[in-house]
N, C-alpha and C positions, 0 to 999 in steps of 0.2 A: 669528330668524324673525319675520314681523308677525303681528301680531294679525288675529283675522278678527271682527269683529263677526254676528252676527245675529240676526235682526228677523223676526218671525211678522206677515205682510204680511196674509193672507189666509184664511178656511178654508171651504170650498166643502163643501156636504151633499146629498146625492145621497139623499132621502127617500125615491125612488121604489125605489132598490135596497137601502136598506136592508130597507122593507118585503116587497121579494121576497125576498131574499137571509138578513139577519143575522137571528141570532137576538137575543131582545130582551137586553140589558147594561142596567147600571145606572149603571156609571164606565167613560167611553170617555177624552177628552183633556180635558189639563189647561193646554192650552197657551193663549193668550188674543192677539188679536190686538194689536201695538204691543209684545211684550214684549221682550225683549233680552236676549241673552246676548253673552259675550265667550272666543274658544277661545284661547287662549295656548298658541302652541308645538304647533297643531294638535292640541289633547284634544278632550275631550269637557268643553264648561262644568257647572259643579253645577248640576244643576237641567233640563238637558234633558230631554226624553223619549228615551229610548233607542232606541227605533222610530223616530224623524226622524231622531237624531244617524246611525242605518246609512243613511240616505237621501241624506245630504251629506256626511258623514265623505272621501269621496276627492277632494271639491269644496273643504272647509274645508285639509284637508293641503295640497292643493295651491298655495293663496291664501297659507298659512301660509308655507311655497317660495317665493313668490314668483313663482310661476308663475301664469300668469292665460290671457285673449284664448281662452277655451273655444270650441269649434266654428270657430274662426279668425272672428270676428267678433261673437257671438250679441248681446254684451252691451254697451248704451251706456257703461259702466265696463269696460273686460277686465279690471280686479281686483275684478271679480265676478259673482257668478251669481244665479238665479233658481232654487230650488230645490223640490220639494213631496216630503214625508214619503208615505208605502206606504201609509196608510190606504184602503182604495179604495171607503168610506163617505162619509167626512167628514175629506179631506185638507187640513193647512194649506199654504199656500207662503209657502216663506222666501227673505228676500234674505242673501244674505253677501256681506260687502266690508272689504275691507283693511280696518284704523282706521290712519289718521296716528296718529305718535307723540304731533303736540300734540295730540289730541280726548283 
């Protein structure tokens, strides 16, 4: 199976619906942009957030397969995707993509 790397690219914050919507929290995400994980054999890396990992979990399997070219074209890589986590406040997006063996 290959490795699937991923990379916390982005995290978008919707202020406006927080302050309609959520009630106030103290500790939301821990996740940091540039950070890195590596899924081996399509897990779940230590140290995920497990609310992201069920948001790409059938994305990272599938890469892990070997299977790629999502939506029959979406992605400059077809051995990879663009992904964003459920948070529907302050969601990150992640990239996954194969790692070569030499990386």
């Amino acid at each position: 199976m290959n490795k699937v790397r991923i990379t916390a690219i982005r995290q978008t914050i919707y202020e406006d619906l927080m302050v309609k919507y959520e009630n106030p929290i103290e500790h939301t995400c821990d996740v940091r942009e540039g950070q890195q994980w590596i899924s081996i054999d399509g897990q779940i890396p230590e140290g995920m957030c497990p609310s992201a990992w069920f948001s790409m979990r059938e994305f990272v399997e599938s890469l892990a397969r070997g299977e790629g070219n999502f939506y029959d074209g979406w992605m400059k890589n077809p051995m990879s995707a663009m992904i964003s986590c459920n948070d529907g406040f302050r969601p990150f997006s992640f990239y996954l993509e194969v790692v070569n063996e030499q990386e």
